[in-house]
VOPAGU-2260 file (C-alpha; in pm, 1 decimal, decimal comma):
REM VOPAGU-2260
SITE   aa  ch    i         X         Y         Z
SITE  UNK   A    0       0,0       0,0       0,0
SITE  UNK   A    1     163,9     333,7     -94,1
SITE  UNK   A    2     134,7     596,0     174,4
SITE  UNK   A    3     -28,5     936,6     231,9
SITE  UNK   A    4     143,6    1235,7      61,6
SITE  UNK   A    5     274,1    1514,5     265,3
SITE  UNK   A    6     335,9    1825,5      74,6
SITE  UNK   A    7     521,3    2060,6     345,7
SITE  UNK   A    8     630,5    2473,4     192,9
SITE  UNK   A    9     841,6    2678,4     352,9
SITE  UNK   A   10     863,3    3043,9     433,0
SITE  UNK   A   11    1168,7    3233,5     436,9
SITE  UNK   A   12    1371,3    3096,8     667,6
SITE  UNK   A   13    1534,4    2855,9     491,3
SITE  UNK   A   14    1365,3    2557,8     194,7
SITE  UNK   A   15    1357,1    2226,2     120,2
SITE  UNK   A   16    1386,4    1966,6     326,1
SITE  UNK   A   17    1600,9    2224,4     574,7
SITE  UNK   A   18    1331,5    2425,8     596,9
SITE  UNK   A   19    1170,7    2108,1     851,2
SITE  UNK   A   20    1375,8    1938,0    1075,8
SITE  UNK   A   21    1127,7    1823,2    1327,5
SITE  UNK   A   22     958,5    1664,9    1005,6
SITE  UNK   A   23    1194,6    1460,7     860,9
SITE  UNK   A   24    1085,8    1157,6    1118,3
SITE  UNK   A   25     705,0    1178,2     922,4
SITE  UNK   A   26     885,3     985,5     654,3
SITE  UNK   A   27     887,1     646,4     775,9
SITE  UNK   A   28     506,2     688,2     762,7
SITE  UNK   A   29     402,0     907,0     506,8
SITE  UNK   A   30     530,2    1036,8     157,9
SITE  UNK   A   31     678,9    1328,2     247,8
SITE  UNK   A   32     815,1    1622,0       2,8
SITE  UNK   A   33     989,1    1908,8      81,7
SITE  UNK   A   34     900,6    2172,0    -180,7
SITE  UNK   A   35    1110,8    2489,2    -285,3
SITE  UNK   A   36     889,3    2775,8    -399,8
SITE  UNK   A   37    1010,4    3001,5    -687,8
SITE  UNK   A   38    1315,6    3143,8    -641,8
SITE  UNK   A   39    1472,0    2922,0    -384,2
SITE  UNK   A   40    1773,8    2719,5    -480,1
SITE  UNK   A   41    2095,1    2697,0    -417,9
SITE  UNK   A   42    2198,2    2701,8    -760,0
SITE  UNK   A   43    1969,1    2882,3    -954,9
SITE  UNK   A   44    1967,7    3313,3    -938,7
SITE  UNK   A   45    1730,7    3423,1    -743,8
SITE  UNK   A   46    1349,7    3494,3    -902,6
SITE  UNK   A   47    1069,5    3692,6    -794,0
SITE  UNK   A   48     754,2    3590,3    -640,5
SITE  UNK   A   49     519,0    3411,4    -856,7
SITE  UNK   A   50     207,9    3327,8    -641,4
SITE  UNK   A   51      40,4    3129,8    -877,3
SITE  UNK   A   52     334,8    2916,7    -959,1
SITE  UNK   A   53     412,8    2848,4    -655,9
SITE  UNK   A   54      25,6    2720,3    -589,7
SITE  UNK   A   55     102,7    2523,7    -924,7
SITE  UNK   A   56     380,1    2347,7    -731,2
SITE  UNK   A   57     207,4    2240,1    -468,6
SITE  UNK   A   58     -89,8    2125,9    -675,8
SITE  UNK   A   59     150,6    1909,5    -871,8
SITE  UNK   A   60     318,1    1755,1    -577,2
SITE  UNK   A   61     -16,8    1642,5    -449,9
SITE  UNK   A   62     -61,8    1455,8    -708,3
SITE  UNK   A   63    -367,7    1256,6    -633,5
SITE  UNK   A   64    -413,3    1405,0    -295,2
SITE  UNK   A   65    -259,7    1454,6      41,2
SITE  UNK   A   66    -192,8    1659,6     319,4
SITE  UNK   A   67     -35,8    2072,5     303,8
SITE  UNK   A   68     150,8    2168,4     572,7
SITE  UNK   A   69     283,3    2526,8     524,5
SITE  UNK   A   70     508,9    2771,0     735,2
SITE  UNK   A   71     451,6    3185,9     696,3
SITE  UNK   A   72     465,7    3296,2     361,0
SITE  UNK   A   73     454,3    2955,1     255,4
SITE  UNK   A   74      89,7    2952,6     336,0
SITE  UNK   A   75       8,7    3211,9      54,0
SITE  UNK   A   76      88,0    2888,9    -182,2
SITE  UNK   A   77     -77,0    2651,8      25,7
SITE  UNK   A   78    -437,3    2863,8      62,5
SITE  UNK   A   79    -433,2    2939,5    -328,7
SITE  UNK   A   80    -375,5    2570,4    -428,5
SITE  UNK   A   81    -635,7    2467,8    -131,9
SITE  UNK   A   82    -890,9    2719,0    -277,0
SITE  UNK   A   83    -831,0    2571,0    -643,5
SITE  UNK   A   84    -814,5    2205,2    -548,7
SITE  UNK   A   85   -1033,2    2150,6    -260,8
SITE  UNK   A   86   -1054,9    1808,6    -390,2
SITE  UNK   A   87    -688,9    1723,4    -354,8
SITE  UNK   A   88    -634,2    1901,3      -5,3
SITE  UNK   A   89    -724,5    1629,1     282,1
SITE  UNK   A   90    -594,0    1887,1     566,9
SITE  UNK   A   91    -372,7    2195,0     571,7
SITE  UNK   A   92    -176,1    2319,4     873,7
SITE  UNK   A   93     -76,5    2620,1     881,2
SITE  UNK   A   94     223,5    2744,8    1084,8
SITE  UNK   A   95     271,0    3116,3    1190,5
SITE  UNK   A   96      69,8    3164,7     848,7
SITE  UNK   A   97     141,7    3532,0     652,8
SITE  UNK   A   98    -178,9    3595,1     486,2
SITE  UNK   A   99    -264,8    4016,0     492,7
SITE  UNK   A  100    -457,7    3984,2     175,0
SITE  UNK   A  101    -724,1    3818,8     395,0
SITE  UNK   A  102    -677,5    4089,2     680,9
SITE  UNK   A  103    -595,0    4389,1     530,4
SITE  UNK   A  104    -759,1    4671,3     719,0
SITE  UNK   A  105    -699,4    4503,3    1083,2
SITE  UNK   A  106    -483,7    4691,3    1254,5
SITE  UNK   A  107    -179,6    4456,4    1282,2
SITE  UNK   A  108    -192,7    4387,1     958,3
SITE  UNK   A  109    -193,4    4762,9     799,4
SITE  UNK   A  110      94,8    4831,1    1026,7
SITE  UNK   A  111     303,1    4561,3     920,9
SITE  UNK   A  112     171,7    4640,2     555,1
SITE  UNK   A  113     326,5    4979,2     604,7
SITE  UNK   A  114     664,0    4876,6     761,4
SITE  UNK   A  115     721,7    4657,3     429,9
SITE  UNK   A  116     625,1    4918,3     209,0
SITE  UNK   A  117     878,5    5163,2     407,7
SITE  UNK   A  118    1169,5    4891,8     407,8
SITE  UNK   A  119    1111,1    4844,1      14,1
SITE  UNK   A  120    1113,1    5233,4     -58,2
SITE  UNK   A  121    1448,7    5274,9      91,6
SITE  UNK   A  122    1609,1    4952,9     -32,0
SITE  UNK   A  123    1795,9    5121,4    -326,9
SITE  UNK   A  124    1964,0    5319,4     -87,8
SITE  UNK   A  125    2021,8    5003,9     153,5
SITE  UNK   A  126    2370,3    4777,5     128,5
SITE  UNK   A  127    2287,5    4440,5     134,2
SITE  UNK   A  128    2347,3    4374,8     494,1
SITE  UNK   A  129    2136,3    4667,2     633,7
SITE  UNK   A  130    1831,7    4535,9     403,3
SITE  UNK   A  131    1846,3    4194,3     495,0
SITE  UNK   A  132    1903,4    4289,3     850,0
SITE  UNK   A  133    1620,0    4508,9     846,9
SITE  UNK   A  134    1363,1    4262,7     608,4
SITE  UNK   A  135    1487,0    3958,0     871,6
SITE  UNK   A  136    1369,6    4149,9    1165,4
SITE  UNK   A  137    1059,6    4268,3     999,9
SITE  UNK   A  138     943,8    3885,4     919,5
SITE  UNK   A  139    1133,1    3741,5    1229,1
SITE  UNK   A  140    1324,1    3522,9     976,6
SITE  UNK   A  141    1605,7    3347,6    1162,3
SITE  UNK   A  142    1929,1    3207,8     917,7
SITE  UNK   A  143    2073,0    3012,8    1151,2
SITE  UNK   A  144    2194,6    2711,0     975,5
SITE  UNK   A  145    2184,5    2867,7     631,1
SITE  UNK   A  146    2544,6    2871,5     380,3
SITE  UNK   A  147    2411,4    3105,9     136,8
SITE  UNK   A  148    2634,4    3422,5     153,4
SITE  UNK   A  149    2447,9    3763,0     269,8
SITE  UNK   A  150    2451,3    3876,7    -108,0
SITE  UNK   A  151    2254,0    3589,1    -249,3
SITE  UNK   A  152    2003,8    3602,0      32,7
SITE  UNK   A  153    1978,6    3986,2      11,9
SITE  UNK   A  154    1899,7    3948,9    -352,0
SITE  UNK   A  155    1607,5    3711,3    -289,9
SITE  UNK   A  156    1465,0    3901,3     -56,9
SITE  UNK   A  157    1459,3    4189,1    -257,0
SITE  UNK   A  158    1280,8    3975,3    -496,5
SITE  UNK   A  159    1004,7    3956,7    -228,5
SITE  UNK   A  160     637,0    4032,7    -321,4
SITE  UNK   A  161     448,6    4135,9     -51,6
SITE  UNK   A  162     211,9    3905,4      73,8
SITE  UNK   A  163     -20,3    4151,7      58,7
SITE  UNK   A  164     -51,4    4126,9    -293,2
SITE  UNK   A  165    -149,2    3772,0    -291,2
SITE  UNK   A  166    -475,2    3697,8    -538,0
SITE  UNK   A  167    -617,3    3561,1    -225,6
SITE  UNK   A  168    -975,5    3653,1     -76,6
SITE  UNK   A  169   -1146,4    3337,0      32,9
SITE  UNK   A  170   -1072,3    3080,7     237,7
SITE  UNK   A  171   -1075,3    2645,7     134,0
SITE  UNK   A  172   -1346,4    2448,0     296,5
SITE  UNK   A  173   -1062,5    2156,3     400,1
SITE  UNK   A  174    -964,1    2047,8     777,2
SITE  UNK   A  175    -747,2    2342,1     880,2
SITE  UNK   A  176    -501,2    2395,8    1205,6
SITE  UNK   A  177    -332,0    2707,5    1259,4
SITE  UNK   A  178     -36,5    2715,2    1505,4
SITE  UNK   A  179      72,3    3039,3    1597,8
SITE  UNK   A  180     372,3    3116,7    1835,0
SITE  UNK   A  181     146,1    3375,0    2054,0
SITE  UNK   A  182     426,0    3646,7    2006,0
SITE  UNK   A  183     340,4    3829,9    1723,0
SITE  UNK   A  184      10,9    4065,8    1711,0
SITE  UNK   A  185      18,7    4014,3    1290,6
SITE  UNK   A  186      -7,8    3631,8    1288,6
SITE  UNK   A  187    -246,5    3617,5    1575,9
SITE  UNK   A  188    -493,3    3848,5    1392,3
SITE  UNK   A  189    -436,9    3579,8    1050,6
SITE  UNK   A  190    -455,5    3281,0    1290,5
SITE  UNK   A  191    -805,3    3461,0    1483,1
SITE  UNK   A  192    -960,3    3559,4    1121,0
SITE  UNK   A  193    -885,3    3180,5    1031,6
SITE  UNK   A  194   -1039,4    3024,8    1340,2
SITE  UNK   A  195   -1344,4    3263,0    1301,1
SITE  UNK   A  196   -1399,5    3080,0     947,7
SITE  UNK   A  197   -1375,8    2729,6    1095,9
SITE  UNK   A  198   -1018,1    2637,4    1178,3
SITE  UNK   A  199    -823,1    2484,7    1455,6
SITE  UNK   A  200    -615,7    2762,4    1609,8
SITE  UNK   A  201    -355,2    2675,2    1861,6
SITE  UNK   A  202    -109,2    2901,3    2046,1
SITE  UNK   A  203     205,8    2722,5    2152,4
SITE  UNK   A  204     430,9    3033,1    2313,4
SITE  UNK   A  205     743,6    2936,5    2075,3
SITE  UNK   A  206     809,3    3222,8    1876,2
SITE  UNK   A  207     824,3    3194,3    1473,9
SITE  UNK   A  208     871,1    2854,6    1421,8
SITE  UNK   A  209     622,6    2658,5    1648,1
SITE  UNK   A  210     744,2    2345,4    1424,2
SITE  UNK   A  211    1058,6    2293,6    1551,3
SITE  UNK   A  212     960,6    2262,3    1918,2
SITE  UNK   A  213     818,2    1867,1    2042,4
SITE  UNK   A  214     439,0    2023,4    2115,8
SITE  UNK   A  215     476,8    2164,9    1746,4
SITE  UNK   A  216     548,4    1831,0    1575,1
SITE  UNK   A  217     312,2    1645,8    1789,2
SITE  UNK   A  218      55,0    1874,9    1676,3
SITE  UNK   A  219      97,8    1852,1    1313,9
SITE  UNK   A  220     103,8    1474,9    1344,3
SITE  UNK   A  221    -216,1    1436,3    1535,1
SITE  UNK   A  222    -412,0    1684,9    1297,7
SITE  UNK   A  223    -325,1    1433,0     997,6
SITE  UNK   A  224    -391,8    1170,3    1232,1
SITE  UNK   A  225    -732,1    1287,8    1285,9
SITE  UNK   A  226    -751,1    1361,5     926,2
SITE  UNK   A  227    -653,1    1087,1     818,4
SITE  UNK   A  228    -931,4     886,3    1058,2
SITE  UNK   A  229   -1212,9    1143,0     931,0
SITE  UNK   A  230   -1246,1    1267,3    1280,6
């Protein structure tokens, strides 16, 4: 018997398989893949943000259906291709989820809309350090592990489209968690707009990447679990 599909997409921090650590271990049970949105590789330059290829990624790595576990702006992928392909979508998780399309005018939100749109009107004048400093901070993105040299990761992230801009309005009628690290005003207005349209939100006090931590892990797994059972 072949076994459930995992598709897992990662934000910023880092992508691929290195993107989820805590993960890896779902493997001996499930078909796990490790995507890398547009623009992230190692080898490749650098590309800009292509929303709808990136849902066209994860579409075609579900092949005939699984589970979408996504991780900040990662989830912008992961809503679109849950919104297209309900069908194919058995759960999604969603982990510290960047999704301002969908909360726009909350007040989190629009201040976090207009720090990015400050950082990216001064980047010209910004070496790479200071902007990737700055765009780091602003999306607590953490690059400890990463060998990419400051210039290649500068240039991605200048690359960046805000999430803001995402072609996304509604939200998929699939099984959904949302795990939030309970630190950050801007995800916990996502992860309470989310729960008021019928998901799971859990708050796990473990800053950006609730994944990583043993309560994190065990959550995901018992969500697919569940979904997995039909409960």
């Amino acid at each position: 018997m072949s076994k459930t599909r995992i598709v897992f997409i990662h934000g910023m921090d880092s992508y691929g398989a290195a993107a989820w650590p805590a993960q890896h271990l779902l493997a001996g049970n499930y078909d796990c893949l490790f995507l890398k949105r547009t623009g992230f590789d190692a080898v490749a330059p650098p590309a800009a943000t292509d929303f709808a290829a990136d849902a066209k990624i994860v579409i075609d790595a579900l092949g005939r259906g699984g589970h979408v576990v996504a991780h900040a702006q990662g989830a912008v992928a992961a809503m679109m291709a849950a919104v297209q392909r309900p069908d194919l979508v058995r759960s999604l998780i969603l982990i510290e989820p960047l999704l301002p399309s969908l909360t726009a005018e909350l007040p989190a939100t629009a201040a976090y809309s207009r720090r990015v749109q400050e950082l990216f009107a001064r980047s010209e004048v910004l070496g790479d350090a200071e902007f990737l400093m700055e765009f780091n901070t602003l999306l607590a993105i953490t690059t400890a592990g990463t060998a990419e040299p400051v210039i290649r990761r500068a240039a991605r992230a200048r690359l960046q489209l805000p999430s803001a801009e995402a072609p996304l309005l509604i939200v998929p009628g699939v099984p959904t968690l949302v795990l939030t690290g309970g630190w950050e005003p801007l995800y916990e207005e996502v992860a309470d707009y989310l729960e008021s349209t019928g998901a799971k939100h859990v708050v796990l006090r473990s800053g950006h990447r609730p994944q990583d931590t043993t309560d994190g892990a065990a959550q995901i797994e018992q969500f697919i679990e569940a979904a997995q059972r039909g409960v």
